[in-house]
N, C-alpha and C positions, 0 to 999 in steps of 0.2 A: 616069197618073191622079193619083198621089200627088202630082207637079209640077206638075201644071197646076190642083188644087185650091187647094196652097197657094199658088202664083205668084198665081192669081187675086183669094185674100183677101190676100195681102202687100201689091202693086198697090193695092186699093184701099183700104188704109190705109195706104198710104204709104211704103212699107216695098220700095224698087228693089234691093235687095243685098242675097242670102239667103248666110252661109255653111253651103252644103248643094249639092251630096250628100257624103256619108263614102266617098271612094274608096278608102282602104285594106282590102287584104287579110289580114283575121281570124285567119291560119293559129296564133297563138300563144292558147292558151286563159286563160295566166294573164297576157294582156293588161288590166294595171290599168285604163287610159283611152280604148279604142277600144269594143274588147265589138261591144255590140248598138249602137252607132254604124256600123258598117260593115255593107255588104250581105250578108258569109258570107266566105267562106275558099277561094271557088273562082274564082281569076283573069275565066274567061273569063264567067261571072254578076254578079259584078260588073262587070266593064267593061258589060257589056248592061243590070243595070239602071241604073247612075251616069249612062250616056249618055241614058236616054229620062228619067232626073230632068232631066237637064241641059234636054234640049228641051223639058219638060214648063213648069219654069220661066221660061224665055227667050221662049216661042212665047207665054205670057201675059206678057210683059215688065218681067220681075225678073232680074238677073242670079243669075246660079249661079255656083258658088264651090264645085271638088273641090279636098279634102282630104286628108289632109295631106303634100307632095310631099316627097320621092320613094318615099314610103310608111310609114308609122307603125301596120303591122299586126302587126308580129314583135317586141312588147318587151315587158321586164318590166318596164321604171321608169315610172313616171309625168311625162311633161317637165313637168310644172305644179310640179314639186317637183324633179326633179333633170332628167340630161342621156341617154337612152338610146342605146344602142351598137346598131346594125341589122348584123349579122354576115354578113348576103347578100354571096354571090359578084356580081359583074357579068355572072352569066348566071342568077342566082337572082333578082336584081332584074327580069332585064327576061323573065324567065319568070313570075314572084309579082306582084311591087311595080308594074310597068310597064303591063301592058294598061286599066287602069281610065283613068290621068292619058290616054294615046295615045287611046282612044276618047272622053274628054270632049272634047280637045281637036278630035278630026275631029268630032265635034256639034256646034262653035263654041261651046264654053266659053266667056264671060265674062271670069272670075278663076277665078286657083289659088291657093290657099293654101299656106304655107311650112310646114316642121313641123323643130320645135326636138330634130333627131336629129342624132348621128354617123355617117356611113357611109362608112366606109373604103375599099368597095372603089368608092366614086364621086367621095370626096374624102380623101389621105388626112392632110388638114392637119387633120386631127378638130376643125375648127371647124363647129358646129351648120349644118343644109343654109341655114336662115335666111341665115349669111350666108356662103354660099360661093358663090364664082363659079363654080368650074366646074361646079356643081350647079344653081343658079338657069341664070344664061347658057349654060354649054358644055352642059347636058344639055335641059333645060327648054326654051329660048328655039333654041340654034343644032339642034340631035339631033331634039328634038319639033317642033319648027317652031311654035314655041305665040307667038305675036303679042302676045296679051292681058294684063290685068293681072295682075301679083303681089301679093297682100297675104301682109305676114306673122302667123305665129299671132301671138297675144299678145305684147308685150315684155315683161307684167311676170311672164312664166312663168319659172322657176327654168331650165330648161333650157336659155336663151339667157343668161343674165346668169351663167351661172357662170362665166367666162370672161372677161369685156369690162366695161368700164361700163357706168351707163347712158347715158352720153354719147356712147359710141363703137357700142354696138349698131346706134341707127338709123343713122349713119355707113355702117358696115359692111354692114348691110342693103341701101344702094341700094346702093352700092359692089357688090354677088354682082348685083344686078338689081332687090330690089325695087322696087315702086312706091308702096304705100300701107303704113303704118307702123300696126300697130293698138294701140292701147292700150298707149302708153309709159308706165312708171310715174309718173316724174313728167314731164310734156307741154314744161317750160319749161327743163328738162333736156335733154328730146332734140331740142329748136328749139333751142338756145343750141350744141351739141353740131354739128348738122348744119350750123348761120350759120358756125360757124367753118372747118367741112371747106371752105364752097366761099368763104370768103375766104382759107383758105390757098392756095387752090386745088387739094386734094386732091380734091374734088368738082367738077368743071364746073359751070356754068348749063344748057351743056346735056344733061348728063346730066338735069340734073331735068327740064327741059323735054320729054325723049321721058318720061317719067313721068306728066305732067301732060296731057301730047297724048294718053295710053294711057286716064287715067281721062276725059278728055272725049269719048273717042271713044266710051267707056262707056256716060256716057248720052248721047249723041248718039244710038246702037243704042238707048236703051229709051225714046229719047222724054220725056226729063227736060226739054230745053229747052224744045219745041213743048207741052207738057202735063206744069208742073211739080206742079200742084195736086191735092188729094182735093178729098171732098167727102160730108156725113152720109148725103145719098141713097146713093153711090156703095157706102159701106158698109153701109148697110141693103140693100143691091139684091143682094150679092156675099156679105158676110159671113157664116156660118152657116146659109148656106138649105138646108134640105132635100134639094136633089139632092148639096151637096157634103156633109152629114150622112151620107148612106145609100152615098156612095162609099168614106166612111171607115168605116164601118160595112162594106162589103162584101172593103174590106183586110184590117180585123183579123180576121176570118171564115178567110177566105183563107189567111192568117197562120199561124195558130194550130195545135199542131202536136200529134198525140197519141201520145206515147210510149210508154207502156201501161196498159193496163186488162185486167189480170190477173179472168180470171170473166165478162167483160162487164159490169162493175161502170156502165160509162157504156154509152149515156147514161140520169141518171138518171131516176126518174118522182117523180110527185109522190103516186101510193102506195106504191111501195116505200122511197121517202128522204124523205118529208115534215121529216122534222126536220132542221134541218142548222145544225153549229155552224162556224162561220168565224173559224181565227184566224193569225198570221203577220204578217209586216212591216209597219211602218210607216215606209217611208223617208222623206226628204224630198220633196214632194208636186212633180212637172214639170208644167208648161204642160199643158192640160188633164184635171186633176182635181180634186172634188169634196170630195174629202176619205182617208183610209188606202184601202188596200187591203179592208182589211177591212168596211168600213163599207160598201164601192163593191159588192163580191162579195155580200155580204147581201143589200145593199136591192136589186140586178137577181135575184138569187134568190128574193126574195120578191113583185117582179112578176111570176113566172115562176108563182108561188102555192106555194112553199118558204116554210116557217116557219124562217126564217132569222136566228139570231144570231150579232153579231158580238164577238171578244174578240182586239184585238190584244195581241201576243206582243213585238216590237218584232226588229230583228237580230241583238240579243245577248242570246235570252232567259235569265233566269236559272232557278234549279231550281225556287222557287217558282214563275214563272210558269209552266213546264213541267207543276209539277205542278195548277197551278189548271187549265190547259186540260184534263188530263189527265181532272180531275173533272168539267170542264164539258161533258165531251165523251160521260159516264157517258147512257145513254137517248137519245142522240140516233141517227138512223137513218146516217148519214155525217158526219165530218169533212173540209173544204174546207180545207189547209194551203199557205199561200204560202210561198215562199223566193227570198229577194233575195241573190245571188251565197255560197249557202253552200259550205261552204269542207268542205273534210275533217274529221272529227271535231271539228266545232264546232257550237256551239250549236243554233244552228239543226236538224243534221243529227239532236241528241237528241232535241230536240222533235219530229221526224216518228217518229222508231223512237218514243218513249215514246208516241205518238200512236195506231201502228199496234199497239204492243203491249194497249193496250186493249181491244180485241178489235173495234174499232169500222170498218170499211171508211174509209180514207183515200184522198183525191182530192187530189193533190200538184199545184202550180200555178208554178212556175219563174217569176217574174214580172218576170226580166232576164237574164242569160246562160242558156245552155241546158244550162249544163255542169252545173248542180247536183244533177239526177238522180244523176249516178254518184256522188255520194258518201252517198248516201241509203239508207236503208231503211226498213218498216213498211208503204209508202203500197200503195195497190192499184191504182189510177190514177194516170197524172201527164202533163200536158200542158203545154208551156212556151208565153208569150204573145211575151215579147221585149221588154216594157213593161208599166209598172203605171198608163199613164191611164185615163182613164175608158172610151173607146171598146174599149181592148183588154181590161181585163175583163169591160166587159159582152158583149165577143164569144166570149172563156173559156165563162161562163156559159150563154151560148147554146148554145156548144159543149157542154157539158157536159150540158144537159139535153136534148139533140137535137134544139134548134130551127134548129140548122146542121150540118153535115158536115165533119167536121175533115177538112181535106186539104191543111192546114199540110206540108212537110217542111223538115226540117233544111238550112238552108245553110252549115252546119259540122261537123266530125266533134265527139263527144263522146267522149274516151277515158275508158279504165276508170279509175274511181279508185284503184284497188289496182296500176294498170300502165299511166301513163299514156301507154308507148310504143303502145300495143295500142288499138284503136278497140270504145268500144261501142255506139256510135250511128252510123251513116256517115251523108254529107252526103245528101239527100235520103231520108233513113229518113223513114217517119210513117205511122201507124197510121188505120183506118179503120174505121169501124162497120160490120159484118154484118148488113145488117136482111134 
């Protein structure tokens, strides 16, 4: 549903090459740059859903584009910043890392994307998978039997240039196999870099040329030649209508996952919680929202007929803010607390204990990784969305006041924050209403 939604509105604005779906496996929690990009942390769920994104995408004729190969689920650096080390065996890869990319590819994948990792036990000249040959070619191309394009992530990500120039990156890049060079830092750099690979002749003509045959055959599949054009009708016909509204409405529903509700605290009514103060993150706002967290959770709670105010907190509240929520929260019937990736004894994690110590009933909203629970206390409720746009809080909300049925579960384990060997949430945990 989710791919054939967006493939639909991409298509009709124009828009033939999605990089989507996140086929990496989640299994590392203090994964900086994957998170709630990937499907969960359970191989053979993700391969099932990346695959039906894949068709979902293609079958309305956008290509799809799984990421990032040969898996970028198990790290703690950031490649956008530096260079991560993947410590998987060659039988932990193709037990973890392996089922997702293997199932896009029997869906007829499109494009796969590169991811700017080390991984030893598949290459062990610890040059980034980007640009390694036995990694793109010997695994990818000859092992997978993957035909299709290669793009690679970024060039201008720290994670590839630690090593190389920028001159020699895209060089090196076709040289493992890629095809399509994405976002080289500077463009006249790595054209002037590559002119010269194949007038040394370290590069063929025709290597580029199976390249150039790979992306025409591209769209040739999606119809780019015979029907290159949009068109304002085309977008008004397709864009935001209604049934694709109420599909994304029936995901985040779906989604949405209930941790606990200590008392039966949810879901709640609008005489028992009429008042309700809403405060917590305000991150920087992604592709569909309206405006904070805070502002969004409000004003759906106050269509719900909640007397609902809003007071963002931000991610790193300070003690004053702590404590003005504290007092804003004096007389109200419940507090609505979000938290964006809080961390162990940090901020954030004060502000729900100073919250809950109130004496006030708190309703905890995890409103990006789902790991934040465990490091929390005071809340009475808490249920994690996965995203802070606008469709998945107002699905929260609905959730919350029981105009939908949480039956979200976990597609990652959350361990304890006090023992993070030890599971306190396992992957399909999730709580239900008793009505």
């Amino acid at each position: 549903t989710l791919g054939r939604v967006a493939g639909a509105e991409l298509r009709a604005l124009g828009i033939r090459q999605n990089y989507s779906p996140d086929a990496d496996v989640n299994v590392n929690p203090a994964n900086p740059v994957i998170g709630v990009r990937s499907f969960g942390a359970d191989p053979a769920a993700v391969a099932r859903l990346a695959a039906a994104e894949v068709r979902g995408y293609q079958e309305a004729g956008v290509a799809a584009t799984a990421k990032h190969f040969p898996g970028h689920g198990d790290t703690t650096i950031d490649s956008h910043t530096g260079i991560p080390v993947i410590t998987h065996t060659r039988r932990q890869w193709e037990e973890l890392d392996a089922p997702p990319f293997r199932a896009a590819v029997a869906a007829g994948i499109d494009s796969i994307m590169t991811a700017h990792i080390q991984f030893p036990a598949l290459d062990a000249s610890k040059d980034p998978a980007t640009l390694s040959h036995p990694i793109l070619t010997g695994i990818l191309r000859e092992e997978l039997g993957y035909r299709g394009v290669i793009v690679t992530d970024s060039l201008g990500m720290q994670g590839v240039r630690d090593k190389y120039g920028d001159d020699r990156v895209p060089v090196l890049a076709l040289k493992a196999g890629a095809d399509q060079l994405l976002n080289p830092p500077d463009l006249a750099v790595a054209w002037n870099g590559v002119m010269a690979a194949v007038t040394s002749g370290e590069i063929s003509e025709a290597r580029l040329d199976e390249s150039i045959l790979r992306v025409l055959e591209l769209k040739e599949r999606r119809g780019l030649f015979s029907h290159p054009y949009v068109s304002h009708d085309a977008v008004d016909r397709v864009v935001g209508t209604r049934p694709h509204l109420a599909a994304a409405d029936a995901v985040a529903e779906r989604t949405t996952t209930l941790l606990a509700n200590t008392g039966e605290l949810l879901p709640l009514s609008r005489r028992g919680h009429r008042e309700v103060l809403v405060v917590g993150p305000d991150p920087a706002s992604p592709s569909g929202t309206t405006g904070p967290p805070t502002t969004v959770l409000a004003g759906a709670l106050a269509e719900l007929g909640f007397r609902a105010s809003a007071l963002p907190t931000g991610t790193q509240p300070s003690q004053a803010q702590i404590d003005a929520a504290v007092a804003a929260a004096r007389g109200k019937d419940v507090v609505v607390v979000g938290t964006y990736n809080a961390g162990p004894g940090g901020a954030q994690a004060r502000l729900v204990a100073a919250l809950g110590a109130s004496g006030v009933p708190v309703v905890h909203l995890a409103i990006r990784n789902p790991y934040d629970i465990a490091h929390l206390s005071g809340f009475t409720a808490s249920l994690a969305t996965y995203s802070w746009t606008d469709v998945e809080l107002r699905a929260a909300v609905r959730v919350m006041a029981g105009r939908a049925e949480p039956v979200g579960r976990l597609p990652v384990a959350v361990p304890r924050g006090d023992d993070p060997a030890r599971v306190l949430y396992p992957i399909g945990y999730g709580l239900s209403y008793r009505r």
